[in-house]
DOTIGU-178123 format. One record per residue (C-alpha): residue in one letter; x, y, z. Coordinates in steps of 0.02 Angstrom, whole numbers, padded with zeros to 5 digits, always signed. Last residue first. Layout:
% residues N
AXYZ ...
END
This chain:
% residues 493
X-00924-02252+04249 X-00958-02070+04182 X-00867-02033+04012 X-00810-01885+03954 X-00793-01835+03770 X-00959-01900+03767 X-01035-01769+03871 X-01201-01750+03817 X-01166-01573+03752 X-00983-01613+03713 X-01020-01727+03585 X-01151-01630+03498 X-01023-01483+03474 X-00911-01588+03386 X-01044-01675+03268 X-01091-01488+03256 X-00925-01444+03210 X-00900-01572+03068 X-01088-01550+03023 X-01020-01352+02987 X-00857-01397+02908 X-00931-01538+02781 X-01021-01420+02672 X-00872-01299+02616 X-00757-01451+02569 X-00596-01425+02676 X-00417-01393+02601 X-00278-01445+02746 X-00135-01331+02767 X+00014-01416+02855 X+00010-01369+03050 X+00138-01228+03133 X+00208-01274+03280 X+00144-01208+03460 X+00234-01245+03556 X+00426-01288+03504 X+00441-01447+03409 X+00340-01607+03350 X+00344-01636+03160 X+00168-01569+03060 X+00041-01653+02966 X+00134-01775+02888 X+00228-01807+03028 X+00083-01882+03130 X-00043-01875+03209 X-00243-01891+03140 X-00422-01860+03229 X-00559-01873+03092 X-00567-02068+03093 X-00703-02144+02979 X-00640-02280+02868 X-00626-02180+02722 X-00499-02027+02835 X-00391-02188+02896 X-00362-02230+02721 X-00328-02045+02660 X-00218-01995+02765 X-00131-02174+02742 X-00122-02119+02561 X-00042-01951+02583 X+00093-02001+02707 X+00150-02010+02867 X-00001-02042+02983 X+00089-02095+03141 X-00033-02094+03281 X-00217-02110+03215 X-00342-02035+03350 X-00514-02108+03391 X-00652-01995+03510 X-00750-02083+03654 X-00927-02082+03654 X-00963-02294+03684 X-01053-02345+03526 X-00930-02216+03396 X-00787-02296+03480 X-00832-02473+03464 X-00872-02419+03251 X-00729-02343+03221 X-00616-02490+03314 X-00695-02605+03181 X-00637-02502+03042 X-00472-02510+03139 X-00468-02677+03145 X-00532-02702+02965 X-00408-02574+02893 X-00249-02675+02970 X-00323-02829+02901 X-00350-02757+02737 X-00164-02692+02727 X-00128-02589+02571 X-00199-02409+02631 X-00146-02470+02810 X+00033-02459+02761 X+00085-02371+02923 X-00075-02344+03052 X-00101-02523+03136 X+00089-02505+03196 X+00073-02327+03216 X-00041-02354+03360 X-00198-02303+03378 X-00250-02172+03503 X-00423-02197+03588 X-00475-02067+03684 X-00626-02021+03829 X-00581-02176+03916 X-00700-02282+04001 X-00594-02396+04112 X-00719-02527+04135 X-00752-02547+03922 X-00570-02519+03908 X-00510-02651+04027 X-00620-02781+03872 X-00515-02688+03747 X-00333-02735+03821 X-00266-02832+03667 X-00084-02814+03693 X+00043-02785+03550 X+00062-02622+03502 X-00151-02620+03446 X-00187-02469+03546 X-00023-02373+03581 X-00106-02249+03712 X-00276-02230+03790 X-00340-02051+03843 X-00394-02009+04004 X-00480-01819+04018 X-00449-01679+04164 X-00616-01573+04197 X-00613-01544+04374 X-00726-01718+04383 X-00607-01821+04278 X-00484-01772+04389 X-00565-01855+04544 X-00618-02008+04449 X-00475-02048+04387 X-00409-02127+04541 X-00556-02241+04544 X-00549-02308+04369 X-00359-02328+04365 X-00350-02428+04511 X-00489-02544+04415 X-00390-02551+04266 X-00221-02575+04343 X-00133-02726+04251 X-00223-02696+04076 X-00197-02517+04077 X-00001-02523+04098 X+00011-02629+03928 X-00146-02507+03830 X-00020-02335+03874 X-00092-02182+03967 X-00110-02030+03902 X-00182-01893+04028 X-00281-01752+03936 X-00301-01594+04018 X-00408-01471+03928 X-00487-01407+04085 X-00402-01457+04226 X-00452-01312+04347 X-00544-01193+04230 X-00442-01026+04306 X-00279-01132+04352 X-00198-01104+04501 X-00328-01280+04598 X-00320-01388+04459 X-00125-01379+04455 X-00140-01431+04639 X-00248-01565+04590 X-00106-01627+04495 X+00033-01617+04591 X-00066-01702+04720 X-00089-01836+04599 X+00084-01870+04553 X+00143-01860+04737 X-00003-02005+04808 X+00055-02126+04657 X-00075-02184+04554 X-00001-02079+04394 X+00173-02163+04431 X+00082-02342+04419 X-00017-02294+04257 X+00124-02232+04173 X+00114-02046+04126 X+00099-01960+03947 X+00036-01781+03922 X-00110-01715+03807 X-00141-01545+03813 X-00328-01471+03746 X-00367-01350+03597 X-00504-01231+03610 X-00384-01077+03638 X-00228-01081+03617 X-00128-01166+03759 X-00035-01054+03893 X-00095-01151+04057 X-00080-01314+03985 X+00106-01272+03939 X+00144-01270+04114 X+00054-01435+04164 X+00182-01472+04029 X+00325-01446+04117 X+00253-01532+04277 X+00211-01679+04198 X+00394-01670+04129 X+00474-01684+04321 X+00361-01800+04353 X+00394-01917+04246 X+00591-01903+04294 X+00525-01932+04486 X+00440-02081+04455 X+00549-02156+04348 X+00720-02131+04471 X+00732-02316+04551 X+00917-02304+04455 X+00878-02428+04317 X+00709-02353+04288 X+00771-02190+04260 X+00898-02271+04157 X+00765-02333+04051 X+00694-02176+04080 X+00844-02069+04001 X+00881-02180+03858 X+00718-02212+03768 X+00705-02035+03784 X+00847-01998+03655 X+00957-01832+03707 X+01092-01950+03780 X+01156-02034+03632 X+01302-01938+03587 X+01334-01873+03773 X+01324-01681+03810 X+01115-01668+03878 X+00983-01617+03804 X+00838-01712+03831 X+00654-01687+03757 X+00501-01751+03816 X+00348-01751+03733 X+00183-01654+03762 X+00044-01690+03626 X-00061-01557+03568 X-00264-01555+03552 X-00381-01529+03434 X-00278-01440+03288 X-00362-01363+03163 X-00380-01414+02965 X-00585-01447+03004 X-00646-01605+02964 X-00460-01684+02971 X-00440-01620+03173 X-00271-01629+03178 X-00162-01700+03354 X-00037-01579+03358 X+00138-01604+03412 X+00208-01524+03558 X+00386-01506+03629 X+00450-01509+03806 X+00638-01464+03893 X+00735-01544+04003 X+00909-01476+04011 X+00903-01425+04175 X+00730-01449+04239 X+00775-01539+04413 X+00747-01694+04372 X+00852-01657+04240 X+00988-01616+04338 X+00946-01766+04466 X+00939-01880+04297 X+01141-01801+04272 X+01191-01850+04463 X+01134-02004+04439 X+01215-02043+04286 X+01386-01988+04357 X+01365-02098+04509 X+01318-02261+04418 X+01453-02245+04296 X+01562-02225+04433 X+01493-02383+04525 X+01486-02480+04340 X+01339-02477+04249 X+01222-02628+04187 X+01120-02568+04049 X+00926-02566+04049 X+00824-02632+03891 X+00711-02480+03815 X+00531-02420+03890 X+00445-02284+03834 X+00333-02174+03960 X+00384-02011+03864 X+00314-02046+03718 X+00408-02095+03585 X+00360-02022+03413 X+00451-02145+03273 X+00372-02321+03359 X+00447-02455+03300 X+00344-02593+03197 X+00277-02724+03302 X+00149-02831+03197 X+00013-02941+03283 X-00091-02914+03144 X-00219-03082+03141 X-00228-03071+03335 X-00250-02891+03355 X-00395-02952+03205 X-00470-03070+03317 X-00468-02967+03477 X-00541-02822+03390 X-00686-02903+03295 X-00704-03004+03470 X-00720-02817+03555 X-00831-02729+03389 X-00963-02905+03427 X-00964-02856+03624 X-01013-02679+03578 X-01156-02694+03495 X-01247-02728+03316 X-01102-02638+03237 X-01169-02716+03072 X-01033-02638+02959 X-00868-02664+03051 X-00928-02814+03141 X-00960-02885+02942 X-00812-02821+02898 X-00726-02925+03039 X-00793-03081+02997 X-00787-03084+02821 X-00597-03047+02862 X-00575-03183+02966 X-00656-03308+02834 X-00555-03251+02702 X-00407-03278+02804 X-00486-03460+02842 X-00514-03506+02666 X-00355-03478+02595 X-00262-03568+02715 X-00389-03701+02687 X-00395-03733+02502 X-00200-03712+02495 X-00152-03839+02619 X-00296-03941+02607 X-00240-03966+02411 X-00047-03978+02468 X-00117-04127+02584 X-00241-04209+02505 X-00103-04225+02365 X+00027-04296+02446 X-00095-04435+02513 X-00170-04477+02356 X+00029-04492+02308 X+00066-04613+02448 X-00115-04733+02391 X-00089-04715+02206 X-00209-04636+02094 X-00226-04730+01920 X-00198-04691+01708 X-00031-04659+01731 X-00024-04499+01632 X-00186-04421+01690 X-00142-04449+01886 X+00056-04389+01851 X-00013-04232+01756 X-00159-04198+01913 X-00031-04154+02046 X+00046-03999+01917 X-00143-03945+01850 X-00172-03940+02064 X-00005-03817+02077 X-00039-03711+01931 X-00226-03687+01956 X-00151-03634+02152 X-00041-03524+02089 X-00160-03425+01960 X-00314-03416+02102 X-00181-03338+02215 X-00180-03398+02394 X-00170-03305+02555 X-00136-03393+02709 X-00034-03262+02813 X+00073-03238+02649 X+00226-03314+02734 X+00116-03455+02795 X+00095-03494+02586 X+00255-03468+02563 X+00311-03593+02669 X+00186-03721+02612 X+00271-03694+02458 X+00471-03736+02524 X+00389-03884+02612 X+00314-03971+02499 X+00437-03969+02376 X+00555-04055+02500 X+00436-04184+02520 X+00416-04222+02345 X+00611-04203+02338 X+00614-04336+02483 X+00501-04446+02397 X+00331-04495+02374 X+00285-04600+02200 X+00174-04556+02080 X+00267-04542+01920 X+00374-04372+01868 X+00321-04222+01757 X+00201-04143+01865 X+00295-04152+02027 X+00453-04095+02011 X+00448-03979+01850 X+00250-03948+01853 X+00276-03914+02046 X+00407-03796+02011 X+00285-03694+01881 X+00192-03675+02019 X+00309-03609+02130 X+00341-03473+01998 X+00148-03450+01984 X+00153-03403+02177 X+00308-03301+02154 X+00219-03190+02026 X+00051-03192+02134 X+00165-03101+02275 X+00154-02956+02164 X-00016-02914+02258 X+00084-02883+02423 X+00196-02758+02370 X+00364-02732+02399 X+00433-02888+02325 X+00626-02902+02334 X+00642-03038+02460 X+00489-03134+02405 X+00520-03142+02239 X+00732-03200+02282 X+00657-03338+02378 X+00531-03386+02211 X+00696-03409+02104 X+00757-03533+02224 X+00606-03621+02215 X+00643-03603+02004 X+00810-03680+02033 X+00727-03817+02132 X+00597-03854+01972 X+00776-03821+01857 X+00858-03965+01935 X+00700-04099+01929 X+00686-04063+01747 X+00857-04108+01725 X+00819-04279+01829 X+00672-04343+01717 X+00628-04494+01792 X+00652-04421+01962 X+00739-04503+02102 X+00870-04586+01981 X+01007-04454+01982 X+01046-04483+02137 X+01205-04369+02181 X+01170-04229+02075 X+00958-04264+02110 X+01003-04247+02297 X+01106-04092+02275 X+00970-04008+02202 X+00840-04044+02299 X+00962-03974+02454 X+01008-03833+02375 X+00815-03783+02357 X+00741-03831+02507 X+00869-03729+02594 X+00833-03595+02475 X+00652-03622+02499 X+00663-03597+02691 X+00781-03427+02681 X+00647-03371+02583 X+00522-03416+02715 X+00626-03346+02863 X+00641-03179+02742 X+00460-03173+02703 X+00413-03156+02890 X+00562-03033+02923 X+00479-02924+02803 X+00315-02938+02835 X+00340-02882+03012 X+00470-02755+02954 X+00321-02682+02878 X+00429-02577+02723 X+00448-02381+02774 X+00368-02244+02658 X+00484-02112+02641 X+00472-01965+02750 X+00398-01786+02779 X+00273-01830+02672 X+00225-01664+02562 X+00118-01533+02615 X-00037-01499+02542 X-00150-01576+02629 X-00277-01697+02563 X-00435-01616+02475 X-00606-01658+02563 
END
């Protein structure tokens, strides 16, 4: 299958995750660095050969400026053979005892190596143990503080090494095997674990959260009396994005977001209005208020496509949300037909069994629970498996850079095969360029959002063209078809 033709909408963003990780570790070695310096200016006689000494912490200097302007993850090898070549300068070519610039050495790799979540380069790591081995072979004997030293930067980089490859064996294997479904949920914990990375979130949904600000009494009163307005529908308005069916070039479903427009700079940003909706006891009523607009849109959707709108658990337990609801069940033709509810994986995990018997009702006029932001930062698989949902929508934190990112690709891959056992569908949020397309399309997920595809904006917008191989569009819609006919798109408890 061809990828679309439409080009990114925008540039591929750096994982601030990885980012801020490398930063604390090159601000590490340049500490490390001035400070090995400075100790061989002022004594001289720590190292036999003190100019030597001087360049070794001028080249762990050189390895912070590596990590800060390395974009990819296999150039990290470059500073790995850099701090190698330190090791020869400050280890290597002194005797065998311990000091502080030993010490100081030690540190500045060891925090590259937790900068790199464990991974070592077979170049770096011949570098390092040739380095620890020069003082053995020179001397002729192993003393008892250097042995030491050296068990320690060689369990250091043996078992660092060893562990991520380890985890990763691991979650391949769940990936592949799929022998059941408690194997896919440890796969999933593990790697959550492995990738805790919280990038922000481009598409907010209308349940997002931002820190509260403290107003003063006329503040208060003017902001009020604007969330009543929109409340109310004035200046509220919704737009859609579609969530692409890959197989096929259609769109499955769209997703309902809210829009503000109101006269302030910043006012227009949801992120805003709720967490002042919040502030003033108003969240209920504000996500109600764009339920209700897109209840409207679910009665004008094309045909064979579904509307996918965002509540928080507690507002969509409350007795007003679900009579507004049922009462949209009750004017509409196929009651709640092609209603998908998103709910987020952090309000899921403190009302799972709520949840369940609330849903219920809806599920049997037809409405559909979807999971939100899997993989944002909570690991709430196991209130899955009791929840049901017919959805599982990934993150863009798992989604952005997962073409370079084996861990990211192993918890999805692993995700792939959990929703394949219990019948719910998998959608990537935040697909936003060719190769994570691509990525997420290898490991098995035919659902995709995302800005590549199309931007959200008035319903119903217009979806990049997507080139489909002749053979795989009928077994695409029969998989489809199959689905619905034993009703895996909606679960029974």
């Amino acid at each position: 299958m061809a990828l679309p033709l439409l080009q990114p909408a925008v540039p591929i963003e750096t994982d601030e995750h990885i980012m801020r990780a490398r930063r604390t570790a090159a601000r590490t070695r340049i500490a490390m660095g001035v400070a090995g310096i400075a100790l061989i200016l002022v004594w001289p006689t720590l190292l036999p050969y003190p100019l030597f000494g001087v360049l070794g912490f001028l080249t762990i200097l050189g390895t912070a400026i590596v990590q800060l302007v390395t974009l990819r993850p296999a150039w990290l090898k470059v500073e790995e053979s850099l701090a190698g070549l330190a090791a020869i300068l400050i280890i290597g070519l002194g005797d065998q005892h311990v000091t502080t610039l030993s010490l100081l050495w030690l540190v500045a790799i060891s925090s590259g190596v937790m900068a790199r979540g464990g991974r070592v380069h077979w170049m770096g790591s011949l570098i390092v143990f040739s380095a620890l081995a020069l003082p053995v072979i020179r001397e002729q004997h192993l003393g008892g503080e250097y042995a030491a030293m050296c068990a320690a930067v060689l369990g250091l980089l043996l078992t660092c090494g060893r562990l991520t490859r380890e985890l990763n064996y691991l979650l391949a294997q769940a990936r592949q095997q799929a022998e059941n479904a408690e194997t896919l949920l440890l796969a999933g914990d593990i790697a959550a674990r492995m990738s805790d990375r919280a990038v922000p979130v481009a598409q907010e949904p209308i349940v997002a959260h931002a820190a509260p600000t403290r107003l003063s009494a006329e503040e208060t009163a003017s902001a009020r009396d604007a969330l009543t307005r929109l409340i109310n529908g004035e200046g509220l308005k919704m737009v859609v994005q579609p969530i692409v069916d890959i197989r096929t070039g259609r769109a499955h479903a769209y997703e309902a977001l809210a829009r503000f427009g109101q006269p302030r700079q910043d006012a227009s940003s949801p992120l805003h209005w709720f967490a002042l909706a919040d502030e003033l006891g108003e969240r209920a009523a504000l996500e109600r208020a764009c339920v209700g607009q897109g209840l409207e849109l679910l009665a004008c959707r094309p045909h064979g496509t579904s509307v996918s709108l965002n509540l928080s658990a507690r507002v969509l337990l409350e007795a007003a949300t679900m009579a507004m609801l049922h009462a949209a069940g009750d004017s509409l033709p196929d009651e709640l037909t092609g209603l998908i509810i998103e709910i987020t994986e952090e309000t899921l995990v403190h009302s799972d069994m709520q949840l369940l018997d609330a849903i219920q009702p809806l599920r049997a006029r037809g409405a559909r629970l979807a999971v939100d932001d899997m993989g944002a930062g909570y690991s709430g698989l196991r209130q899955i498996t009791t929840v049901l949902p017919s959805y599982l929508k990934l993150d863009r934190s798992l989604i952005t850079g997962i073409d370079s990112d084996s861990d990211r690709a192993a918890l999805v891959g692993a995700l792939v095969g959990y929703s394949k056992q219990v019948g719910c569908l998998l959608v990537a949020e935040g697909v936003e360029t060719a190769a994570e397309l691509q990525a997420v399309r290898d490991l098995g997920v035919s659902l995709v959002q995302g800005f590549y595809l199309s931007w959200p904006g008035p319903p119903w917008p217009e979806i990049g063209q997507v080139e489909v191989v002749p053979d795989v569009v009928p077994a695409a819609a029969a998989r489809v078809g199959e689905l619905e006919s034993v009703g895996a798109l909606q679960p029974v408890a």
